[in-house]
N, CA, C and O atoms as a CHARMM CRD file, in Angstrom:
* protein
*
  320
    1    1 UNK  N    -59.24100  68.99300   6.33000 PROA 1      0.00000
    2    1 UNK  CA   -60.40200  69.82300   6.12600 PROA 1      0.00000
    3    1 UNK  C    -60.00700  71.29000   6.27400 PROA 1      0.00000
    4    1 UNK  O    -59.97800  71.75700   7.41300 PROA 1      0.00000
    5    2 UNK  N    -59.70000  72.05700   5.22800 PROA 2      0.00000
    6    2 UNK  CA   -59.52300  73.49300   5.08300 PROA 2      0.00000
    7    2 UNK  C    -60.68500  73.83100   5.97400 PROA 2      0.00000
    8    2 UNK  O    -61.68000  73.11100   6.06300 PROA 2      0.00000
    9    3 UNK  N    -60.50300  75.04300   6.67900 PROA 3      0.00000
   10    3 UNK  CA   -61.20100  75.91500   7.31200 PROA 3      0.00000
   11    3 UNK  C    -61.10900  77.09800   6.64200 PROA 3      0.00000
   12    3 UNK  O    -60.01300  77.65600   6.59700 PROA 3      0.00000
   13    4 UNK  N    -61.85600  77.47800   6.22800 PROA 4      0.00000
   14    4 UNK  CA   -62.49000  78.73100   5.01400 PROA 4      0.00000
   15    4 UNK  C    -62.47900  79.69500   6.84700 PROA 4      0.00000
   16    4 UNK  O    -61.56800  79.59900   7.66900 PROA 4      0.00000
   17    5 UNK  N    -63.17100  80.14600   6.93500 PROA 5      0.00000
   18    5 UNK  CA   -63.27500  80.87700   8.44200 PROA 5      0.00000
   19    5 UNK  C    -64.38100  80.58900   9.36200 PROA 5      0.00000
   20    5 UNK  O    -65.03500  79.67600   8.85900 PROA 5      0.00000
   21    6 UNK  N    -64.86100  80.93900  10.43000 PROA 6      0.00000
   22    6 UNK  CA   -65.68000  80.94600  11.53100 PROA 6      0.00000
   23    6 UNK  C    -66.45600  81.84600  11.68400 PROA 6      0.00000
   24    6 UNK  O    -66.28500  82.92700  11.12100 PROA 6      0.00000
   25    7 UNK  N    -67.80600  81.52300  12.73200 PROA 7      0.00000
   26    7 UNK  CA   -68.86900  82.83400  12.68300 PROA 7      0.00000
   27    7 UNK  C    -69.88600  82.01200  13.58200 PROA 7      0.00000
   28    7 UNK  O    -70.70400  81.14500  13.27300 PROA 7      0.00000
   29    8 UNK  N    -69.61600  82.47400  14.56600 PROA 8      0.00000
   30    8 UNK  CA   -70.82600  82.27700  15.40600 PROA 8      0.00000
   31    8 UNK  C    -70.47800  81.03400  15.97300 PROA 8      0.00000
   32    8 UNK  O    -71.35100  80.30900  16.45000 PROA 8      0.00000
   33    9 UNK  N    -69.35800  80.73600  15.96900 PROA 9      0.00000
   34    9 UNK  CA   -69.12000  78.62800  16.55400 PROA 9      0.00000
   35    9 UNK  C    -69.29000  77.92200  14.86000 PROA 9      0.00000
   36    9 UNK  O    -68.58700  76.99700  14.45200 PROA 9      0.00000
   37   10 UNK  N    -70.02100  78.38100  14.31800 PROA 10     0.00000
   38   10 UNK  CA   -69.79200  77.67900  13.13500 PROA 10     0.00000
   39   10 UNK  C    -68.86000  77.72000  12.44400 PROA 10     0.00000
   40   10 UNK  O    -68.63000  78.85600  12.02900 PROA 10     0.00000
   41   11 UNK  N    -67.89600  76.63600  11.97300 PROA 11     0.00000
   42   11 UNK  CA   -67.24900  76.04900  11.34400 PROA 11     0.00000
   43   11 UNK  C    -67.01800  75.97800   9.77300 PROA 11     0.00000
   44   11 UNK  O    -66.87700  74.84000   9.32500 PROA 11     0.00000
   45   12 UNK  N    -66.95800  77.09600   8.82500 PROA 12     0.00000
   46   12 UNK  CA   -66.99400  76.70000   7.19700 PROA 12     0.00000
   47   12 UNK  C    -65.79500  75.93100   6.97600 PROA 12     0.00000
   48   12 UNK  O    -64.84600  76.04800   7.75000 PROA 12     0.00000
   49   13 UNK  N    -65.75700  75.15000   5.97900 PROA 13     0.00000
   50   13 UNK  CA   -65.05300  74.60200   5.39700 PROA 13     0.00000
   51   13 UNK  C    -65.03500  73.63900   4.34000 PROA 13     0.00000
   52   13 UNK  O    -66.19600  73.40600   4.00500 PROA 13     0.00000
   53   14 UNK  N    -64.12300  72.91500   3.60600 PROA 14     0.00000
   54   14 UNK  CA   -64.26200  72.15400   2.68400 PROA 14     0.00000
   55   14 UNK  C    -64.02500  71.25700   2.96200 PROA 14     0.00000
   56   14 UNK  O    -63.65600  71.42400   4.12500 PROA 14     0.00000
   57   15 UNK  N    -63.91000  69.90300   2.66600 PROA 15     0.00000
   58   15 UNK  CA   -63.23000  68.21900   2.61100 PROA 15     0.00000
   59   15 UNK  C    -62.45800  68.52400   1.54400 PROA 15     0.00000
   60   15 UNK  O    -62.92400  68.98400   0.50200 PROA 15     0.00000
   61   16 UNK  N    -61.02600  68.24700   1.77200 PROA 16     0.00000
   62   16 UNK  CA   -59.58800  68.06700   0.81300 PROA 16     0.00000
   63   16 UNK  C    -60.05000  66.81700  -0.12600 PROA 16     0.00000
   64   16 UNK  O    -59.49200  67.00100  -1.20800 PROA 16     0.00000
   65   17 UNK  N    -60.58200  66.00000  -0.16300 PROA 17     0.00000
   66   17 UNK  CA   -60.93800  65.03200  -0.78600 PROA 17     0.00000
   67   17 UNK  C    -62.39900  65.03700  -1.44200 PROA 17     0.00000
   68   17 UNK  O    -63.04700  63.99100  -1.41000 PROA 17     0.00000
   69   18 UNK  N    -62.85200  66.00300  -1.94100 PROA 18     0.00000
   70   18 UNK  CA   -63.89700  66.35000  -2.14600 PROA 18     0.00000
   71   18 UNK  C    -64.58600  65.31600  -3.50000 PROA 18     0.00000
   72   18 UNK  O    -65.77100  65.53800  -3.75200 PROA 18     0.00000
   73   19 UNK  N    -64.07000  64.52700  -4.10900 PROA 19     0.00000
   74   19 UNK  CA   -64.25500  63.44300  -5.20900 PROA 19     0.00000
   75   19 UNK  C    -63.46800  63.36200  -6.33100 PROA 19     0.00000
   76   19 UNK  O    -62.47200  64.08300  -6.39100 PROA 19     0.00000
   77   20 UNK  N    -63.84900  62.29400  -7.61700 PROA 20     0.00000
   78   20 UNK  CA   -63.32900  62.24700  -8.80300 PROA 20     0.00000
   79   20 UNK  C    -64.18800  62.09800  -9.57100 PROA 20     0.00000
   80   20 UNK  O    -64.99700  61.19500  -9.36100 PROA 20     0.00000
   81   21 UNK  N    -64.31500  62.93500 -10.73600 PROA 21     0.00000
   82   21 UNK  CA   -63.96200  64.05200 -10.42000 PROA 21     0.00000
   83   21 UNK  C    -64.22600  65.43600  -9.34800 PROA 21     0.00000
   84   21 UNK  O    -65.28300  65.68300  -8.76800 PROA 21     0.00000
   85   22 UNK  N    -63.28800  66.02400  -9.29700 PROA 22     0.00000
   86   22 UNK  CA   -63.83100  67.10500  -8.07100 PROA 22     0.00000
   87   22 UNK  C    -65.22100  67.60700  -8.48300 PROA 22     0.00000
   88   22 UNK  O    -65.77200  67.74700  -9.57600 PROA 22     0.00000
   89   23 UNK  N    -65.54800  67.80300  -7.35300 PROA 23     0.00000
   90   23 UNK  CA   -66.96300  68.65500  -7.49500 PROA 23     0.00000
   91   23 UNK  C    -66.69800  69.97700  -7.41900 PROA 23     0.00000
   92   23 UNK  O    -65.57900  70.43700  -7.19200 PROA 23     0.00000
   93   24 UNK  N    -68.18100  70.92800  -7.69100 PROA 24     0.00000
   94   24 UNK  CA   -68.26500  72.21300  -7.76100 PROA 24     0.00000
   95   24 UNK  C    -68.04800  72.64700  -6.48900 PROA 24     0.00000
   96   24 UNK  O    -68.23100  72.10400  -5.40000 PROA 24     0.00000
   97   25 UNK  N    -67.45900  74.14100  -6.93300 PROA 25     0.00000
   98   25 UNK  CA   -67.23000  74.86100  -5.13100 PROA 25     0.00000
   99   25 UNK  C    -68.50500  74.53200  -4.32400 PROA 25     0.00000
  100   25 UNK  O    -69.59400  74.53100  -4.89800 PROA 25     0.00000
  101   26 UNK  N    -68.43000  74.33600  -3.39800 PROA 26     0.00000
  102   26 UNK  CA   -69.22200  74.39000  -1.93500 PROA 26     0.00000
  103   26 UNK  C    -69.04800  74.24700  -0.90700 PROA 26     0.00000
  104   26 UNK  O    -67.85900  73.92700  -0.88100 PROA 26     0.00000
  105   27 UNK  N    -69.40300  74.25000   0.08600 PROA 27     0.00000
  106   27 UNK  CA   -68.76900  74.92400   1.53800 PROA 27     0.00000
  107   27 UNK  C    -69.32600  74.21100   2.44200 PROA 27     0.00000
  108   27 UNK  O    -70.55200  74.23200   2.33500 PROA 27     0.00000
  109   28 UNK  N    -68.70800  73.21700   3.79200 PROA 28     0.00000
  110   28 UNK  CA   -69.90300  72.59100   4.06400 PROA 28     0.00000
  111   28 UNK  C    -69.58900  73.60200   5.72800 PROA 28     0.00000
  112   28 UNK  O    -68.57100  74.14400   6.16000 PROA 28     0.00000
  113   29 UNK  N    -71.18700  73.46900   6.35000 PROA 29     0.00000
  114   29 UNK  CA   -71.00200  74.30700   8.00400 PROA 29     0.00000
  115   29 UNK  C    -70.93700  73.41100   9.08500 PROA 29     0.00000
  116   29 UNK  O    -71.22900  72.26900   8.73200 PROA 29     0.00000
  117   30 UNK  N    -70.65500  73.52200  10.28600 PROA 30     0.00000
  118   30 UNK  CA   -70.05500  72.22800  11.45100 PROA 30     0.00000
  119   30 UNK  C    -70.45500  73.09700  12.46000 PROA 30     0.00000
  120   30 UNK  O    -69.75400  74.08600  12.67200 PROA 30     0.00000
  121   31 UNK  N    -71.53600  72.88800  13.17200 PROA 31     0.00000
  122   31 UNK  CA   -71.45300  73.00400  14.73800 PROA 31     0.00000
  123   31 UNK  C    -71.84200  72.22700  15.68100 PROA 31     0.00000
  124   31 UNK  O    -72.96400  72.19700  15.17500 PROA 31     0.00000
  125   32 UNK  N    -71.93100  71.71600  16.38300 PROA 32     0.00000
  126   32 UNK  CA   -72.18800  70.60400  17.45000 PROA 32     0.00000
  127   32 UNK  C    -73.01800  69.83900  16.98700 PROA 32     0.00000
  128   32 UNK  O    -74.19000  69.56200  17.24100 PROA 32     0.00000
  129   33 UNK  N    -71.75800  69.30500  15.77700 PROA 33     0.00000
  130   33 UNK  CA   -72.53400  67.74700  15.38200 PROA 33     0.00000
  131   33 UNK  C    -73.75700  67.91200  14.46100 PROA 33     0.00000
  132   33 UNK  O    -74.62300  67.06300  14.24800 PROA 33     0.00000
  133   34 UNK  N    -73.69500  68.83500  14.08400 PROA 34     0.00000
  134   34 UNK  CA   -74.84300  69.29600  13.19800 PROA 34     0.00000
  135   34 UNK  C    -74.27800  70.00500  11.65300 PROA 34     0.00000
  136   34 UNK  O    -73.90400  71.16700  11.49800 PROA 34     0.00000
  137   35 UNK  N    -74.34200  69.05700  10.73900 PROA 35     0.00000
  138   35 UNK  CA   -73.87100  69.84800   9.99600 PROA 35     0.00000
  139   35 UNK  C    -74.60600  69.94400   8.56800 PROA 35     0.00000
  140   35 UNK  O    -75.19200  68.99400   8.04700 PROA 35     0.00000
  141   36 UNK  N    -74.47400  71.42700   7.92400 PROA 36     0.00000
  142   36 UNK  CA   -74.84800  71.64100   6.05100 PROA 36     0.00000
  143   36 UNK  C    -74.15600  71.79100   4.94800 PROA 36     0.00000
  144   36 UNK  O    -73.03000  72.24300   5.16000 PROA 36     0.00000
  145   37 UNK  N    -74.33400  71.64400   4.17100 PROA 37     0.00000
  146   37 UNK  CA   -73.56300  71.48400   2.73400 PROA 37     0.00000
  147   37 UNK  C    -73.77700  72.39900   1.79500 PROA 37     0.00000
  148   37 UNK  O    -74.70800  72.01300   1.08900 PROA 37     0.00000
  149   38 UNK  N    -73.23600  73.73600   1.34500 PROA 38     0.00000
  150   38 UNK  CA   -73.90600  74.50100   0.59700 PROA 38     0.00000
  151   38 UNK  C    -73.08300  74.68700  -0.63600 PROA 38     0.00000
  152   38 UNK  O    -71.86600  74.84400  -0.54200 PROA 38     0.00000
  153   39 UNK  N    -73.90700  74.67400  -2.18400 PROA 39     0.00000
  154   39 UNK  CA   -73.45300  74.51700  -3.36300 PROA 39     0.00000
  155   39 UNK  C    -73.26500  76.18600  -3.75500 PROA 39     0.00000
  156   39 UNK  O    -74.10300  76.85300  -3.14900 PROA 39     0.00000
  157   40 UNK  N    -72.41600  76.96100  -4.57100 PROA 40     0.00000
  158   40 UNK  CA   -72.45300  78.45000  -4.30200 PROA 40     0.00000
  159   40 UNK  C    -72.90100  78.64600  -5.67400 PROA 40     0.00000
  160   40 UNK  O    -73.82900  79.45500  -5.64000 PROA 40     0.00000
  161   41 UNK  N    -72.69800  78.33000  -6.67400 PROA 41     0.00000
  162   41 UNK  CA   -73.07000  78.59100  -8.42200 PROA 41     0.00000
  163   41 UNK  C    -74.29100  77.20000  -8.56300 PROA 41     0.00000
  164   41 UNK  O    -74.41200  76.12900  -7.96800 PROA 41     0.00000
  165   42 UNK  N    -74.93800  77.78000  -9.49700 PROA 42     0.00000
  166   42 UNK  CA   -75.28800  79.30900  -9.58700 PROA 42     0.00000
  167   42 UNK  C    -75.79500  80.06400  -8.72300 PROA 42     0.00000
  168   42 UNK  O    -75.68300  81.28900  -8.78600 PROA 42     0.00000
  169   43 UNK  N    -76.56800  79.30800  -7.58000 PROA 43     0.00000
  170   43 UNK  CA   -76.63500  80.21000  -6.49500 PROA 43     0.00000
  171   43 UNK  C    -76.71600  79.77000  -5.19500 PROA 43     0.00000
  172   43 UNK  O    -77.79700  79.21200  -5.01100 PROA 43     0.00000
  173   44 UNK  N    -76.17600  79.78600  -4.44200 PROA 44     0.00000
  174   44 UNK  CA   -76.00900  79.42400  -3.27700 PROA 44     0.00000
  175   44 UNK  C    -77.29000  78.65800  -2.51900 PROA 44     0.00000
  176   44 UNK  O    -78.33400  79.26900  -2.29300 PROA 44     0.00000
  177   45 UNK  N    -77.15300  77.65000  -2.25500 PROA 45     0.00000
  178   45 UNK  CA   -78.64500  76.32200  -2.17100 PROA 45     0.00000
  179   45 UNK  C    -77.41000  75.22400  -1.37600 PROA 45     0.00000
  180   45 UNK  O    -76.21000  74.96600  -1.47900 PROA 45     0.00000
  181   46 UNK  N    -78.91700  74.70400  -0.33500 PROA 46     0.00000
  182   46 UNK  CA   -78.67600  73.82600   0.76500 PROA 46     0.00000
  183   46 UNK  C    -78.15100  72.56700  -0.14100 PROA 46     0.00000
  184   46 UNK  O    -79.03000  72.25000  -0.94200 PROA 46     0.00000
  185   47 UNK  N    -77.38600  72.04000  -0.21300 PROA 47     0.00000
  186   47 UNK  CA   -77.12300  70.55000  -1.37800 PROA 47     0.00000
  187   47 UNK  C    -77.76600  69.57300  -0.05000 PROA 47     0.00000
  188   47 UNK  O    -78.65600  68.76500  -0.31700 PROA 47     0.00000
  189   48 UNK  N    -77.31900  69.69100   1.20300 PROA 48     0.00000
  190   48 UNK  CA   -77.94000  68.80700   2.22800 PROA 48     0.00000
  191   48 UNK  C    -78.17100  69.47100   3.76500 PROA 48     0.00000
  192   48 UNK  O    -77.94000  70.64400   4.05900 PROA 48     0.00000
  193   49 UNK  N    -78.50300  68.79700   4.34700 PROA 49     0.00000
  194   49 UNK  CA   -78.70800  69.38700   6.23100 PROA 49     0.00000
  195   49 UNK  C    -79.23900  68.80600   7.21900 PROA 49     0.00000
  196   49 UNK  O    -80.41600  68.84200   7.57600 PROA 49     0.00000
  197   50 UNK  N    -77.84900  67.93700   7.94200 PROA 50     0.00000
  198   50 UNK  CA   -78.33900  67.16900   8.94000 PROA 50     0.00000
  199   50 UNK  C    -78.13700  67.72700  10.37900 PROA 50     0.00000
  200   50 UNK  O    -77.08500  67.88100  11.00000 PROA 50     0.00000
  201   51 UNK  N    -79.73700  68.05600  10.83500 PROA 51     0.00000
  202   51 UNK  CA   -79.97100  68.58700  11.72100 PROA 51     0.00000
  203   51 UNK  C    -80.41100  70.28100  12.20400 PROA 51     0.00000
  204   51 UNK  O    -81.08500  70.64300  13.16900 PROA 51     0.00000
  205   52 UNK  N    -79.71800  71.13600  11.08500 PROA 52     0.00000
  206   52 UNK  CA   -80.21000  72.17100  11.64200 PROA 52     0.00000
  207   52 UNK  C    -81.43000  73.40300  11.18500 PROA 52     0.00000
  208   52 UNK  O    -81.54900  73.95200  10.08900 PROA 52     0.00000
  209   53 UNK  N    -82.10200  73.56400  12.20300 PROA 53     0.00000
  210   53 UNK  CA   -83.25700  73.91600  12.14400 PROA 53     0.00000
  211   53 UNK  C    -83.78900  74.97100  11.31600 PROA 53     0.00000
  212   53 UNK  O    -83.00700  75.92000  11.37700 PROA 53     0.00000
  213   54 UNK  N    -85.37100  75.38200  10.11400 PROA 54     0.00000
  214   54 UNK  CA   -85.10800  76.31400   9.38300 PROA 54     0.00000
  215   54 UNK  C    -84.64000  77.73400   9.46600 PROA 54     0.00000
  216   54 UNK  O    -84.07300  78.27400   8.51600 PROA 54     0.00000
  217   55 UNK  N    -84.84100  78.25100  10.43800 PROA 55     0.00000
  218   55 UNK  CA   -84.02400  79.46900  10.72000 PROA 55     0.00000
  219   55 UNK  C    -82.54700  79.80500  11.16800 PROA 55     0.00000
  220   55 UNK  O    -82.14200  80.96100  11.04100 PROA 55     0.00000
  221   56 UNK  N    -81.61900  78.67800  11.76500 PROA 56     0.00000
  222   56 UNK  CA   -80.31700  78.60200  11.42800 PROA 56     0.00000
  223   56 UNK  C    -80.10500  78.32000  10.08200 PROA 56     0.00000
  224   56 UNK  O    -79.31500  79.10000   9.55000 PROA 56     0.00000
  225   57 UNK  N    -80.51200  77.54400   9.44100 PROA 57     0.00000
  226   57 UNK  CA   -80.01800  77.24500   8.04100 PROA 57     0.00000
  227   57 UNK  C    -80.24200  78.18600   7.13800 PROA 57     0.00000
  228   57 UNK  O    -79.38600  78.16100   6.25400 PROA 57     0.00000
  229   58 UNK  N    -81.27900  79.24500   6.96100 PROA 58     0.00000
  230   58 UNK  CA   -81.71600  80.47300   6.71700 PROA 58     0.00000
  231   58 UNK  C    -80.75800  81.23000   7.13800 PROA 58     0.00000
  232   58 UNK  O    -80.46500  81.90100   6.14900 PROA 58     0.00000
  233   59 UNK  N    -80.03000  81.56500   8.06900 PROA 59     0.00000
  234   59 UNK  CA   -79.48700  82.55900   8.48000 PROA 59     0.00000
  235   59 UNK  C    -77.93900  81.75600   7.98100 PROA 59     0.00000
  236   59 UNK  O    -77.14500  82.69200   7.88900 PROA 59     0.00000
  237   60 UNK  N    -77.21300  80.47000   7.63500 PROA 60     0.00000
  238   60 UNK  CA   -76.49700  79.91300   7.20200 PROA 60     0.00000
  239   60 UNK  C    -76.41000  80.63100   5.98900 PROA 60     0.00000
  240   60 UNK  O    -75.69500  81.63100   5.92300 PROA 60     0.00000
  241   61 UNK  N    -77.30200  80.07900   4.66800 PROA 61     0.00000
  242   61 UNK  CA   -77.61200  80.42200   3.68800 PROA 61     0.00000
  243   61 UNK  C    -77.04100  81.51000   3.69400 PROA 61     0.00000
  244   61 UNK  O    -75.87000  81.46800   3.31400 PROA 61     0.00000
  245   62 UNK  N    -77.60000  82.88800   4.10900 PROA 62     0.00000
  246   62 UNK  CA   -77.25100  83.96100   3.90100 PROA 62     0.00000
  247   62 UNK  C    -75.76100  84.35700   4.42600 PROA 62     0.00000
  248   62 UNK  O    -75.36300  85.51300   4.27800 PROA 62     0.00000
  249   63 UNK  N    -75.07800  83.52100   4.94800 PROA 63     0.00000
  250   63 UNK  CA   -73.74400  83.93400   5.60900 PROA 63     0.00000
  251   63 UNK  C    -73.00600  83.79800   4.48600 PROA 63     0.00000
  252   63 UNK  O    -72.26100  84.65500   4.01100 PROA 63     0.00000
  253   64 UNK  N    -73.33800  82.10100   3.82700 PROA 64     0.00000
  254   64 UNK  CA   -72.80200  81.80300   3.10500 PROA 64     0.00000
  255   64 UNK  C    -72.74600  82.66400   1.89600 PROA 64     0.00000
  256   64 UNK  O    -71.61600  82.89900   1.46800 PROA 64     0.00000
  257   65 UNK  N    -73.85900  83.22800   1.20700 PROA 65     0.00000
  258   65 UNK  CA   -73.94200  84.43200   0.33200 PROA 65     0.00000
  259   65 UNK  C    -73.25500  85.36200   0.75900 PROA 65     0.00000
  260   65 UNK  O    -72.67800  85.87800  -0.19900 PROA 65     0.00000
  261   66 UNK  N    -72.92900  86.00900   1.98800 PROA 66     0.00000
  262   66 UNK  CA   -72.10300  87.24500   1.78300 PROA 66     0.00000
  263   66 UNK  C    -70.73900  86.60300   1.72100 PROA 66     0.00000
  264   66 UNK  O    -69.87700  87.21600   1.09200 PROA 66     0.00000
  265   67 UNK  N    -70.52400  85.81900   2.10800 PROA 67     0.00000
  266   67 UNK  CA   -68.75500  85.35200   2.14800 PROA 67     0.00000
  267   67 UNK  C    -68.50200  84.37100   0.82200 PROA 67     0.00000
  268   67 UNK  O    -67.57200  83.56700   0.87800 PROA 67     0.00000
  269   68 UNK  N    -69.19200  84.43000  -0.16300 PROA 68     0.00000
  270   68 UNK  CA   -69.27500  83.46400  -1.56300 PROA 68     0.00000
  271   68 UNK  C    -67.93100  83.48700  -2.23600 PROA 68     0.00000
  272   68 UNK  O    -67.31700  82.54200  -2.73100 PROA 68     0.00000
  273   69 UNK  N    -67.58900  84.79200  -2.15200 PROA 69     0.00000
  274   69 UNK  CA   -66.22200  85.40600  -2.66100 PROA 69     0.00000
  275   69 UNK  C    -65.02400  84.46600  -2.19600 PROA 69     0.00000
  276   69 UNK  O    -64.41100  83.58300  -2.79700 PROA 69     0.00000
  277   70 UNK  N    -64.89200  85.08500  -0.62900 PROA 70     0.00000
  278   70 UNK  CA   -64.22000  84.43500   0.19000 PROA 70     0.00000
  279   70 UNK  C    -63.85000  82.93300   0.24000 PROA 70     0.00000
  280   70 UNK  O    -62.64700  82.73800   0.41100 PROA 70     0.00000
  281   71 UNK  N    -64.67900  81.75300   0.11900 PROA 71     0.00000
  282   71 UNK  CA   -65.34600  80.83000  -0.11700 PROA 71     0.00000
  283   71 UNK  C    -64.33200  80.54600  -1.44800 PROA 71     0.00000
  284   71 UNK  O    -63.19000  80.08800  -1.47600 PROA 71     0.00000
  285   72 UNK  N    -65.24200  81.01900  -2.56300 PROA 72     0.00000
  286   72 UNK  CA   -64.42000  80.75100  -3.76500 PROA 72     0.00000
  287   72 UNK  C    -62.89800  81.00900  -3.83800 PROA 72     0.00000
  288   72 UNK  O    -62.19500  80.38200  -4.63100 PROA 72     0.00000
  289   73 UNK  N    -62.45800  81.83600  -3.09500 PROA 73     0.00000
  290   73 UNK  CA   -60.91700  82.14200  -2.87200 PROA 73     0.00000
  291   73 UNK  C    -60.12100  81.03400  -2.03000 PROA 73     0.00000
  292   73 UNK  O    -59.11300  80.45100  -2.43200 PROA 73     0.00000
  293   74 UNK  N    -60.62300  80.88400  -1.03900 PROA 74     0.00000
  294   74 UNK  CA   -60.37000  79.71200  -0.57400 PROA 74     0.00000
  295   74 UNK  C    -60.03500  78.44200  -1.41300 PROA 74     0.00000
  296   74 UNK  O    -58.91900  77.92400  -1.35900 PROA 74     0.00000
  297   75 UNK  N    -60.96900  77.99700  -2.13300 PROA 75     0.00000
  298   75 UNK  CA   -61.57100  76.61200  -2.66400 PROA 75     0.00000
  299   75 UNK  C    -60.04300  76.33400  -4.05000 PROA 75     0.00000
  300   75 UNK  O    -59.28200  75.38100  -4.21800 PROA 75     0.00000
  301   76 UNK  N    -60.17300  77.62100  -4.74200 PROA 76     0.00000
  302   76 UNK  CA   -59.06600  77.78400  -5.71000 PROA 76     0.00000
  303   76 UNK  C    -57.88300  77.78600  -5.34800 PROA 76     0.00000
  304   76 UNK  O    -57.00200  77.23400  -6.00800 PROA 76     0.00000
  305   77 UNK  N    -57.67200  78.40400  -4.24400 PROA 77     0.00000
  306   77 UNK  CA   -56.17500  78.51500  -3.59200 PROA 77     0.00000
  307   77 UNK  C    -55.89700  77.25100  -3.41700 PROA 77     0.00000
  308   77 UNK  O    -54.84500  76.87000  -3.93000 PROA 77     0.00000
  309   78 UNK  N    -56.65300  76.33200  -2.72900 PROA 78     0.00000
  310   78 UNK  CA   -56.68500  74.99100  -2.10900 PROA 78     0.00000
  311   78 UNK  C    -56.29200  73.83000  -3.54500 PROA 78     0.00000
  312   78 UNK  O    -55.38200  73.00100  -3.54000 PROA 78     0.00000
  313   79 UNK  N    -57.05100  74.03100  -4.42700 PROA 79     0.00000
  314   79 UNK  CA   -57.71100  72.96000  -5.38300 PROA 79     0.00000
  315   79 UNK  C    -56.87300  73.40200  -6.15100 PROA 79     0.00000
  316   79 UNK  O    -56.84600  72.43500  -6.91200 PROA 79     0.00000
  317   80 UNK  N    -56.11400  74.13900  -6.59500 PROA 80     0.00000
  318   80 UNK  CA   -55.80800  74.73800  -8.12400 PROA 80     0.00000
  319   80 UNK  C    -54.48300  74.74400  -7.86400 PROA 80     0.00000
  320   80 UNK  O    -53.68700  75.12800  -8.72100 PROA 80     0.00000
């Protein structure tokens, strides 16, 4: 599991095994056992979220939007 980077205890990252065929970039978040799945194109949206509450995931969301770049740099370096 690539680790894209950290923020707050939370955990970004991808699954190396992400399917067949691979799926679209997305990023999933990890903190105590609580974790979300976010799709970045066309625009960054919850794909799933087990457990965390609407205003962490709100404030997720938006992390995930400023670091989309980052994210995508990651994902290509990794995958490509």
């Amino acid at each position: 599991m690539p680790v894209v980077f950290r923020f707050q205890g939370f955990r970004f990252f991808f699954y190396s095994n992400e399917g067949e065929p691979p799926q679209p970039v997305q990023v999933h978040v990890l903190k105590g056992g609580l974790e979300a799945k976010f799709w970045l194109r066309p625009q960054v949206q919850a794909a799933y979220n087990w457990g965390y509450d609407a205003r962490t995931l709100h404030m997720l969301l938006k992390v995930v939007h400023d670091n989309r770049e980052l994210i995508e740099k990651g994902w290509n370096e990794f995958f490509r």
